[in-house]
N, C-alpha and C positions, 0 to 999 in steps of 0.2 A: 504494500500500500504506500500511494505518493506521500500521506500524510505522516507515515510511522505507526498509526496506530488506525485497526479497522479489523471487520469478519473473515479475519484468516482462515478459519478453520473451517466455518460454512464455505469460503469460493474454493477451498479446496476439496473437500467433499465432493460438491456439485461437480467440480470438472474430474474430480475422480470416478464418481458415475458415468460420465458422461465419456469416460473413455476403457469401461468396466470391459466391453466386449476384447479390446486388448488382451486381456489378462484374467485370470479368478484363483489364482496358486494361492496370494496374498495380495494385502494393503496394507500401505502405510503413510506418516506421514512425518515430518520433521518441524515443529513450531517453535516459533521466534518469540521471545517477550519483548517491546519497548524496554522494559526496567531490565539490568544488570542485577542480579543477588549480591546483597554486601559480599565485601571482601572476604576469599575463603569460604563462604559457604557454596553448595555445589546441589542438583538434585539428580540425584542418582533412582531408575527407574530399574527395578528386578523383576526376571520373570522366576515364578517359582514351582516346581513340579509339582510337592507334595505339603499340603498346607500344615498339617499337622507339625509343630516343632519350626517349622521355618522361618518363621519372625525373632524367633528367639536364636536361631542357628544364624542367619545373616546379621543380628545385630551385633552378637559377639564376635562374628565376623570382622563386621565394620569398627568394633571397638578395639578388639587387636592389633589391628594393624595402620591405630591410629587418627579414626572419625570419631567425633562427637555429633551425635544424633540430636536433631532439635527438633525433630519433628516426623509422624510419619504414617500415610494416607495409604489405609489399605481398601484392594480393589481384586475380589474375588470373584472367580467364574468357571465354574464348571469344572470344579476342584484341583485350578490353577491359579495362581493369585500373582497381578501385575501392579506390584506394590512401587510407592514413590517415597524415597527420604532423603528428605533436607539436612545435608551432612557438613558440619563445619571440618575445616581438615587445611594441612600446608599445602601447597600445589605438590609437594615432591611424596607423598604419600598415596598420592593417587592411583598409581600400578598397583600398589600394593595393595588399597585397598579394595580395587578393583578382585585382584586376584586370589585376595581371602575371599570375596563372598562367589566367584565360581570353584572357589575349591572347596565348597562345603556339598557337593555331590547334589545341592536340590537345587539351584539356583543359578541362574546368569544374568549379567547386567546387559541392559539391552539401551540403556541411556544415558548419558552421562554430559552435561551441562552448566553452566551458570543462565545463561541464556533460552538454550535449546534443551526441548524434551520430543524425543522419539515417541512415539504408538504404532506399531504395527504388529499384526497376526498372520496366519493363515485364513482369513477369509474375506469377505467383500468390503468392496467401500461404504456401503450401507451398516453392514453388521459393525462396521470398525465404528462410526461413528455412534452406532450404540451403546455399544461396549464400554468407549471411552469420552461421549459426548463430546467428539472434537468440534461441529457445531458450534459451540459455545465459546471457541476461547475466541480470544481477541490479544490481536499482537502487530508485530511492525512484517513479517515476513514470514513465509513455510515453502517447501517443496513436497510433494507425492506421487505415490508409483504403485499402480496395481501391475503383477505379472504374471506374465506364462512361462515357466521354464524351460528351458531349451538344453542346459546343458549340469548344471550345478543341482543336487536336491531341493525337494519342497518343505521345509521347515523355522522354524520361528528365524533362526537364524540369517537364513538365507533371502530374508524378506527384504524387500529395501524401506527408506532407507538405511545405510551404512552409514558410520562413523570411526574415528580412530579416539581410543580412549587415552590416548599421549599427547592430542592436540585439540581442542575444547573447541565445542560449537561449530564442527564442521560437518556436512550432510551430505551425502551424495546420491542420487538415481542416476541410473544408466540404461540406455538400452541397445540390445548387438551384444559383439562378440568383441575378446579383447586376444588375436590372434598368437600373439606374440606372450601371453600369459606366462609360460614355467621360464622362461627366462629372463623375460623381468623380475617376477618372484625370485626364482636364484638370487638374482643379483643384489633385493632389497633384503633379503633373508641375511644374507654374509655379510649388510651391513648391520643387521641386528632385530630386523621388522617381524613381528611376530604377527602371524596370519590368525584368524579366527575360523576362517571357511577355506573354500576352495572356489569362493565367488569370485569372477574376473572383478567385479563392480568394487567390492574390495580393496583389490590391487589399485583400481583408479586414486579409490582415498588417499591410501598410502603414499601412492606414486607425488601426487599435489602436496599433500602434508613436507615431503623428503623437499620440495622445490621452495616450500615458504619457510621453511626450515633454515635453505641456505640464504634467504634475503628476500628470493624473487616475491614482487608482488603479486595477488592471484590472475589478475592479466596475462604478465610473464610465464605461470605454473599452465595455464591452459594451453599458450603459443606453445610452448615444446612439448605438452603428450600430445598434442596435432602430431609430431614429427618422429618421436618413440614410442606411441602406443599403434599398434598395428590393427589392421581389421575395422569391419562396420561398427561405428559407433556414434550414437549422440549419447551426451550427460549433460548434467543441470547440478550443480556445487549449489550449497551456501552458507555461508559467515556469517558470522555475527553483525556486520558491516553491508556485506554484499553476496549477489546474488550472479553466477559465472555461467557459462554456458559453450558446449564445443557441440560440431561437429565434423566427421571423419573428415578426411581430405577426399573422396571421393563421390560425398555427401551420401552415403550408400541410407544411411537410418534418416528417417526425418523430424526436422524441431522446426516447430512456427513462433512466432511470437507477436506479441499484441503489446503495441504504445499506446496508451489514451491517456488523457488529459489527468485523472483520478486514479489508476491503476496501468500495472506493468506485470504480465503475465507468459508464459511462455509453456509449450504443450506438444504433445506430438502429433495430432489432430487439431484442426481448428476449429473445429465444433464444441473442444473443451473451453476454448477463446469465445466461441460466440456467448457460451453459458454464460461467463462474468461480467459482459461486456460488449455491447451491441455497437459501442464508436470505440474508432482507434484503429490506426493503421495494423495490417497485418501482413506479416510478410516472412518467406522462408527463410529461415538460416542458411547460409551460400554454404557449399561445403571447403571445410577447413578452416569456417569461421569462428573467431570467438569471441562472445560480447560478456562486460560486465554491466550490473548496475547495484548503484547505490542502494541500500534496502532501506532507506527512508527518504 
């Protein structure tokens, strides 16, 4: 939204319906707050297998290995629970305590933020926004992706979007194929990049993370996976800040995107464009193109 603040969650819904026949493996989506969480504090979103014992098994989790819990919003269903806690903590204890609460055998972090909180399952855009009444929030920006898997498993995991729990409030959707996948992997693996999937959409994280990492601004980090990611691909990134966008060099996948005066949207159909937004220029992505914009 132009202004920073507006119904993020409902325009993404809608044009996640609106592009349902794509995909029904999963949905998901990645929202933005205007507000920053004070300093140090972080909300960490857990999917849990077995309810029984598991609030109590992730918090000492999180208290081991260095959070102090302020708060925490539980969210059951169908004897799964996708619980949210607001955890105070240093920035440098965050692996860790990332990795205490998947090493407690019932649980995995599926978000982790100051800014941004992930939602996504295995099922429709409809169901999602049930589930999690994403309707209702209000914020400055989001991306979403329902899919059909082509090559990777169908499970919570593998749902997008993706994120890197070493570099805060970054989101990614992809769609295609990331040709060149085991040896990129290799190569980020030997510098230390720990995978979570065997998702290419993953590796694209990673890949951008590694480039703002060394300086480059997210402009710069898109220009070069044009150049070293191989294969059909468009993605859609977003920051805390801003909102990125590629596609292939031989524009093999397709992204539209919609300027209007009030709203800035971007889609793989235009018909998810039309959803939010009846004015406003629209026009393809060239391929090998990549556009940022400001997310307020």
């Amino acid at each position: 939204m132009l202004d920073g603040k507006g119904e993020v969650g409902k325009l993404l819904i809608e044009m996640l319906v609106g592009l349902q026949h794509r995909g029904l493996d999963s949905a998901g989506v990645a929202l933005y707050r205007s507000e920053v969480l004070p300093e140090e504090e972080y909300l960490i979103r857990v999917f849990t297998k077995d309810i029984v014992g598991a609030l109590s098994k992730v918090s000492t989790a999180i208290a081991q290995t260095g959070g102090d819990i302020r708060n925490i919003q539980i969210n059951t269903m169908k004897g799964h629970g996708f619980d949210t806690y607001l955890v105070k903590a240093e920035l440098g204890n965050l692996t860790g305590i990332v990795e205490g609460i998947n090493s407690t055998g019932i649980s995995k972090v599926l978000s982790l933020g100051r800014k941004m909180e992930i939602l996504k399952d295995t099922t429709t855009a409809e169901e999602l926004n049930r589930r999690f009444c994403v309707s209702k929030f209000s914020g400055s920006h989001g991306i979403g992706h329902v899919r059909f898997s082509t090559e990777s498993c169908v499970d919570l995991l593998h749902a997008h979007p993706f994120q890197s729990f070493n570099y805060l409030d970054v989101a990614l959707v992809h769609n295609g194929q990331i040709t060149n996948y085991w040896r990129c992997r290799e190569r980020m693996e030997r510098k230390g990049v720990c995978f979570q999937t065997e998702n290419d959409s993953e590796l694209i994280v990673h890949y951008l993370i590694g480039r703002l990492r060394e300086g480059n601004c997210l402009s710069e980090a898109l220009k070069t996976s044009v150049e070293d990611l191989d294969g059909p691909f468009s993605y859609i990134i977003s920051t805390g800040e801003e909102i990125g966008m590629v596609r292939d060099r031989l524009g093999l996948r397709p992204l539209v995107i919609l300027e209007g005066n009030d709203i800035r949207a971007v889609a793989s159909e235009e018909n998810a464009l039309r959803i939010v937004s009846k004015a406003g220029k629209i026009r393809n992505l060239g391929p090998g193109e990549v556009l940022c914009w400001g997310a307020k």
